[in-house]
Wavefront OBJ file of the C-alpha trace (Angstrom):
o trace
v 84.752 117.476 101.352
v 82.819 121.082 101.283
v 80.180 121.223 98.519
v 82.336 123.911 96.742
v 85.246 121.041 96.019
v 82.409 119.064 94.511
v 81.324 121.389 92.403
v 84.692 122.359 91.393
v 85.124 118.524 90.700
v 82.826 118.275 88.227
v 83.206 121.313 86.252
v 86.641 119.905 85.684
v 85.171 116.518 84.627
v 82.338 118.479 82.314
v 85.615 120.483 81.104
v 87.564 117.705 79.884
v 84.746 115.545 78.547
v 84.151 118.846 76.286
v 87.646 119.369 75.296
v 87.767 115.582 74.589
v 84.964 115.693 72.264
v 85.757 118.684 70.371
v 89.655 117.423 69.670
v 87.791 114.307 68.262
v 85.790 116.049 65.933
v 88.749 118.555 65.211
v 91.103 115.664 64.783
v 88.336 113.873 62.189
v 87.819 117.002 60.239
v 91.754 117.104 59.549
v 91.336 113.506 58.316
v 89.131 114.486 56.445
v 91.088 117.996 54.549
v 94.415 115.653 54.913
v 96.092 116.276 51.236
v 94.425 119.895 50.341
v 96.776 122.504 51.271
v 94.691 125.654 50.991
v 91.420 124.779 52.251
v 88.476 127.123 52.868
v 88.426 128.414 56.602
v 84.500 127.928 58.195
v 82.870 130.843 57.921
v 81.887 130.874 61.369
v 85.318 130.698 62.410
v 86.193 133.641 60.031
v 83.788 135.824 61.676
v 85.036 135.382 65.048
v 88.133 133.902 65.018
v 88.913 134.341 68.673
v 85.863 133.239 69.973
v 86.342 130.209 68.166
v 90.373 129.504 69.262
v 90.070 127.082 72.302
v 93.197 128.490 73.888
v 91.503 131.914 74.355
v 88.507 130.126 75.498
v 90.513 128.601 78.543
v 92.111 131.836 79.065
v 88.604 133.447 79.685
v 87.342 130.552 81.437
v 90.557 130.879 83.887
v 89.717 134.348 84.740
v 86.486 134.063 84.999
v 87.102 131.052 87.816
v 89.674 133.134 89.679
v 86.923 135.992 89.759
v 84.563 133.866 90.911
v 86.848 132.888 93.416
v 87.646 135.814 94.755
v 84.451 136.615 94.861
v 83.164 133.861 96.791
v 86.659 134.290 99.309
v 85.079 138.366 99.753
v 81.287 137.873 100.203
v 81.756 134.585 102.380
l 1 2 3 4 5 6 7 8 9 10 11 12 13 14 15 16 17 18 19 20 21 22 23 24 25 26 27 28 29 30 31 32 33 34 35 36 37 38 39 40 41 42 43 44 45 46 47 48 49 50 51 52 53 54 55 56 57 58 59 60 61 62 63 64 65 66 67 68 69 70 71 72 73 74 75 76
């Protein structure tokens, strides 16, 4: 396999281990709020909401691997 697999290989392993982790700790801190219906929002999250929202993360993180794919296709 080409070195390019590999390190598509483990960005995918570094990307789940990540996204494992922080459902943990997301799926603790619901534990945690489980019975208060109105809970205060993070204040980091209310200043960027979207950069906090992991499902526009991976939509950025997409693009930004099919760029860099293309990329590499166009120079190489």
């Amino acid at each position: 396999m080409s070195t390019f697999i590999w390190v598509l290989m483990a960005l995918a392993v570094g990307i789940v281990l990540v996204s494992l982790v922080y459902t943990l700790v997301a799926g603790r801190t619901q534990k945690a709020l489980k019975g208060e219906y109105d809970t205060q929002i993070d204040e980091k999250i209310q200043q960027h909401p979207y950069l906090r929202n992991p499902v526009f993360l991976s939509f950025a993180l997409f693009f930004i691997l099919v760029l860099g794919y293309i990329l590499y296709w166009s120079v190489k």
